[in-house]
C-alpha positions as CSV (number, residue, x, y, z in Angstrom):
1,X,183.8,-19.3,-146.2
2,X,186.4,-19.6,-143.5
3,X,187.6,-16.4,-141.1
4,X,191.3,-16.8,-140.1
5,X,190.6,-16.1,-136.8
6,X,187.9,-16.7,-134.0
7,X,187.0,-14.3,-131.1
8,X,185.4,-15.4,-128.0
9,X,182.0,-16.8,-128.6
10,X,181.7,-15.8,-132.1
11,X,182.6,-19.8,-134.2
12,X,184.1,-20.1,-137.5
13,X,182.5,-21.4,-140.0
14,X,183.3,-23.9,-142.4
15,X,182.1,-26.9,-144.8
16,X,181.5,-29.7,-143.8
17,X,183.9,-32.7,-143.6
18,X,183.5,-36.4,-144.8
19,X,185.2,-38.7,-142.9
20,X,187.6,-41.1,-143.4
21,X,186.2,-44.3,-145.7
22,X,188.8,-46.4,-144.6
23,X,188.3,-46.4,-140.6
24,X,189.6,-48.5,-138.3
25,X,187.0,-49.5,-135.8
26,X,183.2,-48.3,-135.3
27,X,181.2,-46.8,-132.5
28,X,180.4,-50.1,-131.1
29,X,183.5,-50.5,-129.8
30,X,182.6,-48.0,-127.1
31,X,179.8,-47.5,-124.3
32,X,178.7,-44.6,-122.1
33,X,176.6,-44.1,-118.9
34,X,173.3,-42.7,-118.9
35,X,172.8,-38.8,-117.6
36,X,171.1,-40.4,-114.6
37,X,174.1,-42.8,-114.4
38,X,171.5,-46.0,-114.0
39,X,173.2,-47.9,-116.8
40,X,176.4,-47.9,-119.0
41,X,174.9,-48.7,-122.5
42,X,176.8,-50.0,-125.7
43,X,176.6,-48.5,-128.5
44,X,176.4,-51.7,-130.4
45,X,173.0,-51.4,-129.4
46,X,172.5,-48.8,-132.1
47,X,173.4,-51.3,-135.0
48,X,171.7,-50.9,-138.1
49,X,170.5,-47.2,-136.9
50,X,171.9,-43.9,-138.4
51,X,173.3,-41.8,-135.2
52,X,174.2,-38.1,-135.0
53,X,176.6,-37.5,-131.8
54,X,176.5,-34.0,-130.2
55,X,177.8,-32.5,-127.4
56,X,175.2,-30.5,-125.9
57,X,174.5,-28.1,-122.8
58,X,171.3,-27.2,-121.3
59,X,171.5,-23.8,-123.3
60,X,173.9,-21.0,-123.8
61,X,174.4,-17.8,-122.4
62,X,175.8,-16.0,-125.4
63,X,175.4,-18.1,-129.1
64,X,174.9,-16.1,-132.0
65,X,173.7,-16.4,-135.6
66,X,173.4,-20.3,-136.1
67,X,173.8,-22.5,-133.2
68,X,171.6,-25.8,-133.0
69,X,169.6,-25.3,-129.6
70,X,168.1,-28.6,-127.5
71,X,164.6,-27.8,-129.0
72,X,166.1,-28.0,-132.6
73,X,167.9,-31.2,-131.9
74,X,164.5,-32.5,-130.5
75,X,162.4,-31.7,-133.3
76,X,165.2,-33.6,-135.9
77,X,164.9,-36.7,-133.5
78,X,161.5,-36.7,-133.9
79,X,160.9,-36.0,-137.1
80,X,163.6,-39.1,-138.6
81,X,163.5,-41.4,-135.5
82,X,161.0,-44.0,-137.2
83,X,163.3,-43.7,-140.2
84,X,166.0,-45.3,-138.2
85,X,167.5,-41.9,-136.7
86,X,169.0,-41.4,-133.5
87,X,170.4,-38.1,-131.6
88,X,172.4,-39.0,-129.0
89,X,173.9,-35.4,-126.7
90,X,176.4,-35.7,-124.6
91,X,176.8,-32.3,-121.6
92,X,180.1,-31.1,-121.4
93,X,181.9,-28.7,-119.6
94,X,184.8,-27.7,-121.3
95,X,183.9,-24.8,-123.3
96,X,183.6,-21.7,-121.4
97,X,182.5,-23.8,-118.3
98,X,178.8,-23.3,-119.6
99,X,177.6,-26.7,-118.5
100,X,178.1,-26.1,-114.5
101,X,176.8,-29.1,-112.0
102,X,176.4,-31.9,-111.3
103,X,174.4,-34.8,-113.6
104,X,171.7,-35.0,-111.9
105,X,171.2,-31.2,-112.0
106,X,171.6,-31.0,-116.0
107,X,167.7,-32.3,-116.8
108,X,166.1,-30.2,-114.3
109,X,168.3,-27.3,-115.7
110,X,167.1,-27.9,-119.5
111,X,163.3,-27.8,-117.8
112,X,163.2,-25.0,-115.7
113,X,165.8,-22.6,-116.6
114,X,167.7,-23.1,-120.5
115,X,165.3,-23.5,-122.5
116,X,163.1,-24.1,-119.9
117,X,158.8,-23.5,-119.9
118,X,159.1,-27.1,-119.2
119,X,161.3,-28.2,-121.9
120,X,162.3,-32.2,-121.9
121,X,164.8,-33.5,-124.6
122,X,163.2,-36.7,-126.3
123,X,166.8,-37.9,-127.5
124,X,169.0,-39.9,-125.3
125,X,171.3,-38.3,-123.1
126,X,174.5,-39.2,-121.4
127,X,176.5,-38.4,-118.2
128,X,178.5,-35.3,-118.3
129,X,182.2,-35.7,-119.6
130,X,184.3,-34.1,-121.7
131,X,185.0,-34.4,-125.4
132,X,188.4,-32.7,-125.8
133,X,191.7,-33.4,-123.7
134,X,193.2,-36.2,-121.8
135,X,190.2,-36.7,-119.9
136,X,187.8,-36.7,-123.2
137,X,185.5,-39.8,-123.7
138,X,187.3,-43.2,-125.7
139,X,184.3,-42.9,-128.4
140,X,185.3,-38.9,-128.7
141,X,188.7,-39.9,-129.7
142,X,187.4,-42.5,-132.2
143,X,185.7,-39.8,-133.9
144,X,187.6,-37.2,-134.1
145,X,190.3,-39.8,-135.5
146,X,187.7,-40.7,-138.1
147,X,187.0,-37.2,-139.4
148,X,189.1,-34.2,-140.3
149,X,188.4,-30.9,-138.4
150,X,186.0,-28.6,-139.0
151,X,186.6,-25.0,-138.6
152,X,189.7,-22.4,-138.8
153,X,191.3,-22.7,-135.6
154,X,190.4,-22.6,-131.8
155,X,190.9,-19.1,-131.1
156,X,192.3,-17.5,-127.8
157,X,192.0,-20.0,-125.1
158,X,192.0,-17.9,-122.4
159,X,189.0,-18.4,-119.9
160,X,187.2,-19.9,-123.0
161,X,189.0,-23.9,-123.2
162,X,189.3,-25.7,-119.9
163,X,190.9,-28.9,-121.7
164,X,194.7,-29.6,-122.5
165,X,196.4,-30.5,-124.5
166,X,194.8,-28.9,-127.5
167,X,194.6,-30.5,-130.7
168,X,194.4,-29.6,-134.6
169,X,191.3,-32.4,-134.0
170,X,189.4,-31.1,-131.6
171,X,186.0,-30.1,-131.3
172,X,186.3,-26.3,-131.4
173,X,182.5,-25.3,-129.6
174,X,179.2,-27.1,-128.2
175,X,176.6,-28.5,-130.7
176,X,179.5,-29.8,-133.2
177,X,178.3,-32.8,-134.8
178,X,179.1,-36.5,-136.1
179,X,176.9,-38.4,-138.1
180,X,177.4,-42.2,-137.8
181,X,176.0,-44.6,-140.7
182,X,174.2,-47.8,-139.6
183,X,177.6,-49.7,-140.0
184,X,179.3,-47.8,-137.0
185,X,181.4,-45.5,-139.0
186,X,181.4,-41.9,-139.1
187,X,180.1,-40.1,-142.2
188,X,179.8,-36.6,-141.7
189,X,181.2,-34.1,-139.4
190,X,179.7,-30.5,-138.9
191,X,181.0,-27.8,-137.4
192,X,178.8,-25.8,-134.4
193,X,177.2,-22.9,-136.1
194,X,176.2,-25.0,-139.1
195,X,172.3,-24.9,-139.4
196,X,170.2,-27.3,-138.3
197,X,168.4,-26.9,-141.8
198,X,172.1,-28.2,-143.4
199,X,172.0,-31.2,-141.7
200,X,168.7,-32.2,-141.7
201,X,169.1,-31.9,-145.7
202,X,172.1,-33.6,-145.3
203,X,170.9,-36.6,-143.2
204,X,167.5,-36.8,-145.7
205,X,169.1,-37.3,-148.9
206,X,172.0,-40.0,-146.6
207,X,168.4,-42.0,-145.5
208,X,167.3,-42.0,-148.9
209,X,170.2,-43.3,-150.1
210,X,169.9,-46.3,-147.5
211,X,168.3,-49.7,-149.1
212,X,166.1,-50.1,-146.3
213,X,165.2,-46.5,-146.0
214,X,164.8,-45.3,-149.7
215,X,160.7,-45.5,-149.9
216,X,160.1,-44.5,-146.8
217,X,162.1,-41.3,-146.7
218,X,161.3,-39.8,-150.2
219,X,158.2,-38.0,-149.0
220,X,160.4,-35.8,-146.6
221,X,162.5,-35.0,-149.4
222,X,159.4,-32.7,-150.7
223,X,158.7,-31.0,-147.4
């Protein structure tokens, strides 16, 4: 279903949208620095891998019912990286200013405080920017070109969206997500408070349906 309207924290939800077949462009068009800013990689580096874009923060101070949380997105890398399965998060700011600091302040964060008990993201991550507004990341744009909104509306903006302008595209929360096939193009796009159970089920039965991947990822199918 879709509610008309979304208050405060509390997301719309709504089904997920293909993207365009027809794109102009892939992700390897684009690069992005590392969180500890020690490279700028390419994401032409990720040919021939299946890559699921998120923008992440270190937790959340108010995120009910379904939201995907760092130790979720961890245990999908995991489970589908030797299947040719990538998360990749990128920390942003914009959303309720929830993602406070400084990069280097963002790792020892996730450790220590959200989630914390020593928690370390296996997935790559990248240096905090924003995926919404003037300022927003080149590869952001490309996606959001590439895939139709997901979601209702934004809701009041009022001390809850720090980015302008806003934009029937735009990402409406954290954890919203972008699946990108092993070609470069965008697949699938997934609004915040879909579960993490969804997509993995989604991203499966895409593997499967991969040449390369078909044997390999059957088994998973039945777990």
């Amino acid at each position: 279903f879709v509610t008309s309207v979304c208050y405060q924290y509390i997301l719309c939800v709504s089904l997920p949208q293909p993207c365009e077949t027809d794109v102009n462009g892939t992700i390897y068009r684009y690069q992005a620095k590392t969180l500890n800013e020690s490279r700028t990689v390419s994401f032409s580096e990720y040919v021939g891998q299946t890559v699921l874009f998120v923008n992440t923060l270190r937790g959340y101070t108010i995120c009910t019912f379904f939201c995907l949380i760092p130790s979720e997105l961890n245990a999908l890398h995991e489970e589908l990286k030797s299947y040719g399965f990538t998360v990749l998060g990128f920390p942003c700011n914009i959303f309720g200013k929830q993602e406070p600091g400084n990069n280097d302040e963002i790792l020892p964060g996730i450790k220590h405080v959200r989630p914390g008990k020593g928690f370390v993201p296996t997935f790559p991550l990248f240096e905090l920017g924003d995926v919404n507004g003037d300022q927003e990341q080149p590869v952001y744009t490309f996606l959001k070109s590439s895939c139709p909104p997901v979601g209702d509306d934004l809701g009041p903006a009022s001390e809850r969206l720090f980015w302008e302008p806003l934009k029937l595209s735009d990402i409406k929360w954290n954890f919203e997500k972008f699946l990108v096939g092993p070609d470069g193009k965008p697949v699938r796009r997934w609004l915040s408070r879909v579960e993490v159970s969804v997509v993995r089920r989604f991203i499966t039965d895409y593997l499967r349906r991969l040449p390369a991947q078909r044997d390999l990822i059957n088994p998973l199918l039945e777990s």
